[in-house]
TORVEXVEX-356840 format. One record per residue (C-alpha): residue number from 0; residue in one letter; chain; x, y, z. Coordinates in Angstrom, 2 decimals, decimal comma, padded with zeros to 5 digits. Layout:
! residues N
VEXMI    nr   rest   kette         x         y         z
VEXMI   NUM      A       A         X         Y         Z
...
***
This chain:
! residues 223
VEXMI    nr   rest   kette         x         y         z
VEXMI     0      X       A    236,22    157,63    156,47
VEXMI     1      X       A    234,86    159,30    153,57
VEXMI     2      X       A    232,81    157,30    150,36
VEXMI     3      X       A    235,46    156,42    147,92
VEXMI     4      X       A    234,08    155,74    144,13
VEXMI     5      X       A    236,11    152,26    144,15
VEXMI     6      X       A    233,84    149,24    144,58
VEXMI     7      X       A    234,98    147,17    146,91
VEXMI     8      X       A    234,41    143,26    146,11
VEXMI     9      X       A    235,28    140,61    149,41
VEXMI    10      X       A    235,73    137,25    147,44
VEXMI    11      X       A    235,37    134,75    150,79
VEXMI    12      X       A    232,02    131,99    151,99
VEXMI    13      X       A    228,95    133,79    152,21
VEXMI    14      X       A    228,10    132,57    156,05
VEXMI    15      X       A    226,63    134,59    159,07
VEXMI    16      X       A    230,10    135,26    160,47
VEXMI    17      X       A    231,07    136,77    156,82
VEXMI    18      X       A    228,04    138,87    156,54
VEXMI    19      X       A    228,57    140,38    160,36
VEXMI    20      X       A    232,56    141,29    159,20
VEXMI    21      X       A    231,05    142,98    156,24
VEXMI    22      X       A    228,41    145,08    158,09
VEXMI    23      X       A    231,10    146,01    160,37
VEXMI    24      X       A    233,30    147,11    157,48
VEXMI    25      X       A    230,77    148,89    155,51
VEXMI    26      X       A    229,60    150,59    158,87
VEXMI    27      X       A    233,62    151,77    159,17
VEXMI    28      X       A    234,30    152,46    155,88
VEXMI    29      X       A    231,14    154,18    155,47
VEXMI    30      X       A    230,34    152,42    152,39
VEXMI    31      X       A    229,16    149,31    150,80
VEXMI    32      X       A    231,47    145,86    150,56
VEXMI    33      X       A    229,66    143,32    147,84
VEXMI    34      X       A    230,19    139,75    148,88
VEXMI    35      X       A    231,06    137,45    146,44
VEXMI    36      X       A    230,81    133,83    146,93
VEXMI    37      X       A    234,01    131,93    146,25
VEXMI    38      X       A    232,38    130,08    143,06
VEXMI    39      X       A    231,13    132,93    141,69
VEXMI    40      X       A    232,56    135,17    138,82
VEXMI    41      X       A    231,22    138,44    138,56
VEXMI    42      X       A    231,31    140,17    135,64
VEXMI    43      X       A    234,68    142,92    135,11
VEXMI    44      X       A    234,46    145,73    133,42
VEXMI    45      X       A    236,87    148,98    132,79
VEXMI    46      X       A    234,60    150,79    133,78
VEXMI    47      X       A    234,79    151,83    137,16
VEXMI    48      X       A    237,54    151,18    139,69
VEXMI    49      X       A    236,92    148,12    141,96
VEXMI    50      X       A    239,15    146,29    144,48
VEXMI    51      X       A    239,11    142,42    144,81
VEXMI    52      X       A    240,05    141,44    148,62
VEXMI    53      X       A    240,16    137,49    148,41
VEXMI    54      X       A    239,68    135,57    151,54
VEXMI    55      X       A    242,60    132,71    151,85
VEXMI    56      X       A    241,04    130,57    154,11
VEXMI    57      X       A    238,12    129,99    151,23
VEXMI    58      X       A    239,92    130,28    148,16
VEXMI    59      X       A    242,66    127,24    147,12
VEXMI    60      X       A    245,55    128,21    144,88
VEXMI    61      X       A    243,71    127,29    141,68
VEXMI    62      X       A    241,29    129,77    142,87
VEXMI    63      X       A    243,19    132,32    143,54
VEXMI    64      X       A    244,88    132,15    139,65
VEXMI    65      X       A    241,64    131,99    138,01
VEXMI    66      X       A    240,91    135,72    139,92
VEXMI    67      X       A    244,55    137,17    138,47
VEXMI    68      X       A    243,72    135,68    135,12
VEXMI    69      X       A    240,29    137,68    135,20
VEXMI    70      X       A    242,23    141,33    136,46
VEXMI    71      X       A    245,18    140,33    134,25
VEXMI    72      X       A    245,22    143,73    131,73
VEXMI    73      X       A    242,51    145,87    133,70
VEXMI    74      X       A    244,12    148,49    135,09
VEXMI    75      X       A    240,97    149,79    137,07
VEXMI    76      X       A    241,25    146,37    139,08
VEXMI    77      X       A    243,17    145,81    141,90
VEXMI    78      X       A    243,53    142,54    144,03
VEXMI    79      X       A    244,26    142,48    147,65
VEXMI    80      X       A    244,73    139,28    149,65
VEXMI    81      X       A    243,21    138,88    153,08
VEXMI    82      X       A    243,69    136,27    155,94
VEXMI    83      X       A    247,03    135,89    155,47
VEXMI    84      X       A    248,94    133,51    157,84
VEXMI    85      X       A    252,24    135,66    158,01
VEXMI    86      X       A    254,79    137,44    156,27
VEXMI    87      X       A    256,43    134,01    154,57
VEXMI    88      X       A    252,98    133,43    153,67
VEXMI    89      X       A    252,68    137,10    151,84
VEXMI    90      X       A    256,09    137,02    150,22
VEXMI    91      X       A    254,47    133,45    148,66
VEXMI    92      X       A    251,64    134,76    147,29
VEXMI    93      X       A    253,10    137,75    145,92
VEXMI    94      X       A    255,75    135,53    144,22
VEXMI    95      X       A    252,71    134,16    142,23
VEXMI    96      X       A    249,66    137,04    142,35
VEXMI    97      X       A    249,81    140,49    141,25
VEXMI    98      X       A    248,41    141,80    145,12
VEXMI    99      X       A    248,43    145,57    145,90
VEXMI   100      X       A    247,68    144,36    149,37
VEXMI   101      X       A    248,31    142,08    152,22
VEXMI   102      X       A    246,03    141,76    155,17
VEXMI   103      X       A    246,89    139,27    158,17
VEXMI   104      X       A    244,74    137,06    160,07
VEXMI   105      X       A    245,43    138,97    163,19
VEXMI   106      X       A    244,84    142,66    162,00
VEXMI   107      X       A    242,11    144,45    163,79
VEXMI   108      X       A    238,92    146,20    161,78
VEXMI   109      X       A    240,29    149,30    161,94
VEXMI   110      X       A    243,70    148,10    160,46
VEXMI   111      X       A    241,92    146,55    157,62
VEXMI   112      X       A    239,47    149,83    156,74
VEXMI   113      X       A    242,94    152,11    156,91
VEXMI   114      X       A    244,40    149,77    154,52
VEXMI   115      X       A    241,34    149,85    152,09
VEXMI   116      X       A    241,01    153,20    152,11
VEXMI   117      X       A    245,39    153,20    151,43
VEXMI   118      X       A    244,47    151,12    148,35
VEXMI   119      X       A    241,08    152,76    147,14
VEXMI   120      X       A    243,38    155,80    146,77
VEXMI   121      X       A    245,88    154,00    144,70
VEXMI   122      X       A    248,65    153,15    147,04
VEXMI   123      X       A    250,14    149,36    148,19
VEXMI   124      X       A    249,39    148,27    151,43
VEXMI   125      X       A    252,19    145,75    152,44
VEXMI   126      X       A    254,63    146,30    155,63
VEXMI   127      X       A    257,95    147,73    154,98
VEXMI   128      X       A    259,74    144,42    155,83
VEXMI   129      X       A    257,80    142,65    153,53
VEXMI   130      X       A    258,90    145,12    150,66
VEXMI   131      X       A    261,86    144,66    151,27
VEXMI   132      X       A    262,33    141,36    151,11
VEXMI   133      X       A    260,50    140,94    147,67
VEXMI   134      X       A    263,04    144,08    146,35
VEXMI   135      X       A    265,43    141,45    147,56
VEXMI   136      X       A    263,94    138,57    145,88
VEXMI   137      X       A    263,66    140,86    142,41
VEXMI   138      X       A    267,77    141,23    142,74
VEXMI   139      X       A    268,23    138,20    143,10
VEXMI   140      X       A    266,06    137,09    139,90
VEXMI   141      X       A    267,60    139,84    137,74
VEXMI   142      X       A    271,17    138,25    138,89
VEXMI   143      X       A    269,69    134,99    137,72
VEXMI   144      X       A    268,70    135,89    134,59
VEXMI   145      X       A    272,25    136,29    134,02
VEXMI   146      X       A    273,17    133,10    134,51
VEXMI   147      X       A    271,90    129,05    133,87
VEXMI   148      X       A    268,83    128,57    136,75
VEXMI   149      X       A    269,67    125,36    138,44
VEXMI   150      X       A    271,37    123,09    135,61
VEXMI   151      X       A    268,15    123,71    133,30
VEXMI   152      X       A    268,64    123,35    130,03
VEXMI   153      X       A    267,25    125,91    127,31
VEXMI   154      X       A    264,69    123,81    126,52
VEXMI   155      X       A    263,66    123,46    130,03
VEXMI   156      X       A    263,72    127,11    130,27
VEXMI   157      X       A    261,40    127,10    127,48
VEXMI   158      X       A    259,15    124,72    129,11
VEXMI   159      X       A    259,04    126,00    132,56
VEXMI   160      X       A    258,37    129,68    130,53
VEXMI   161      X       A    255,46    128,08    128,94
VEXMI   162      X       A    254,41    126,49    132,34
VEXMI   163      X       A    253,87    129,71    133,39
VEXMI   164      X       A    251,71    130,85    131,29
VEXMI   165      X       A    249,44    128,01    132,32
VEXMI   166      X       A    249,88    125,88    129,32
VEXMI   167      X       A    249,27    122,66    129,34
VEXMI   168      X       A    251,07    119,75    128,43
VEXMI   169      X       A    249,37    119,52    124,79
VEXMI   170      X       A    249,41    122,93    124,31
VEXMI   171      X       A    253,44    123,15    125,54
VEXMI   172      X       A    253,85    120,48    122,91
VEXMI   173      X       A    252,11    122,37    120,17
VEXMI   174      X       A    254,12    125,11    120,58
VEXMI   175      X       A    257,36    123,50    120,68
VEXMI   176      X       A    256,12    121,25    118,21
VEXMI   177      X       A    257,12    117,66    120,01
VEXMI   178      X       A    255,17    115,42    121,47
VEXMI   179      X       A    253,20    115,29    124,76
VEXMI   180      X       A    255,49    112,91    126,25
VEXMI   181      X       A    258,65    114,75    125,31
VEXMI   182      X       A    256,81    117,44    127,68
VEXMI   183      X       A    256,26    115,23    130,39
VEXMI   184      X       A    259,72    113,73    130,54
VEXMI   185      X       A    260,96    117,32    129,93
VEXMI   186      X       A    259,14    118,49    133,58
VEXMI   187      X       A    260,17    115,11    135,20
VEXMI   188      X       A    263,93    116,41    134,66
VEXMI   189      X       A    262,72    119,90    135,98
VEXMI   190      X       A    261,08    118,84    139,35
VEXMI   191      X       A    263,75    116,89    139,88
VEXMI   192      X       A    266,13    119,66    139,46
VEXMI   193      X       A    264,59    122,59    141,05
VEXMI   194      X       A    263,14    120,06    143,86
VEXMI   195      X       A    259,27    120,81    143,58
VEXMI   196      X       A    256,81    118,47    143,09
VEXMI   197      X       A    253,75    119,30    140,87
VEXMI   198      X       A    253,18    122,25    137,83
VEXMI   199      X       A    252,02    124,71    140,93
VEXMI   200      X       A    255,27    124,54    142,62
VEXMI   201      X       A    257,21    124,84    139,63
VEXMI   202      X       A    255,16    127,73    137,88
VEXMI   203      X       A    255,82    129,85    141,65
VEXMI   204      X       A    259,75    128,73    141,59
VEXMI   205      X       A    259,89    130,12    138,34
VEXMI   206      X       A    258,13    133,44    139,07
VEXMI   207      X       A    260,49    133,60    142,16
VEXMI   208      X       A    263,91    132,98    140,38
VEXMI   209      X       A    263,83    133,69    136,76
VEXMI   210      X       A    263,69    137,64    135,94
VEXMI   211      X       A    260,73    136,93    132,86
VEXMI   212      X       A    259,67    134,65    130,67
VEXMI   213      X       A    261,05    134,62    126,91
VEXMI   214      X       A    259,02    136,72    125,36
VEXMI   215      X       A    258,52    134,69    121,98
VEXMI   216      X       A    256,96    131,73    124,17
VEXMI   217      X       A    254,48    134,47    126,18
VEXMI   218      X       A    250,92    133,19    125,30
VEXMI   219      X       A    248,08    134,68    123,75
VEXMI   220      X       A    245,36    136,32    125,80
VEXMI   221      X       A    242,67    133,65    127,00
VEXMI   222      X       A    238,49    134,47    125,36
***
């Protein structure tokens, strides 16, 4: 394959096994793969183009949101997702994560260098099953939007907006100007109604069934 100018970042645990999977992909790819250790932060710039592949089996969720939140408004950045259990799995993750690209656990090398070289040149890489099921899951949020989500009220529509943002509790309050434990009675009444359990689970329900988030309740860039 030829040298591409996109750097190519594999978030994952630095380990012997890692470092013989990267020296295998560089040696495909004929060129270099940075590791990045999975509590590291490197820095981001707009200056060149890079691609992010994160490694699920080293990353946890929270993980995984603090990466979007650092490509979040850098178009030069795109994030791919690797080690992926199966196509429920992917339609998950892209449900909460901006991913240009899905690799699973049981793709071969060569699978995984066509698919970087696919996205170094600025296309997805996602099966065509898997595309169409999240067309099918953006229907069926524009339909929602259309209509009350679930028995939530507006204010719980506000709330689980905010939530997505990853506000907290305080900072929901502030905004809405009540009181913390308004908030928290507020997302009892939420889980309850859209059966989830914790702020995760609620923040991915809403991505998956409510077309956007007000826009007067979107939140200011994080410094």
């Amino acid at each position: 394959m030829e040298s591409r100018e996109t750097r190519v970042l594999l978030v994952t645990d630095i380990n012997p096994q890692s470092k013989l999977f990267i020296e295998h992909l560089q040696q495909q790819l004929g060129h270099e793969v940075v590791s990045v250790d999975t509590g590291m932060m490197p820095s981001l710039t707009n200056e060149e183009a890079i691609l992010v592949i994160l490694d699920l089996d080293h990353l946890s969720e929270a993980e995984m949101q603090k990466w979007q939140e650092a490509v979040d408004g850098k178009d030069n950045i795109s994030l791919a997702a690797f080690n992926v259990r199966g196509e429920d799995h992917a339609v998950e993750l892209l449900s909460a994560l901006n991913l240009q690209g899905i690799f699973y656990r049981n793709d071969s090398v060569e699978l995984i260098c066509k698919g970087i070289d696919a996205l170094q040149s600025g296309s997805l890489w996602m099966s065509r099953t898997l595309m169409s099921r999240m067309i099918q899951l953006l229907r069926r949020q524009q339909m929602n939007s259309y209509r009350p989500a679930c028995g939530l009220t507006q204010r719980e529509l506000e709330i689980i907006g905010l939530l997505g943002t990853g506000a907290t509790n305080s900072e929901i309050a502030e905004k809405l100007f009540v009181s913390e434990h308004t908030v928290k009675s507020h997302l009892y009444n939420i889980f309850r109604k859209i059966k989830v359990h914790n702020r995760l689970q609620a923040m991915n329900w809403a991505r998956r069934n409510l077309f956007s988030v007000p826009p007067s309740y979107k939140r200011d860039a994080r410094h």
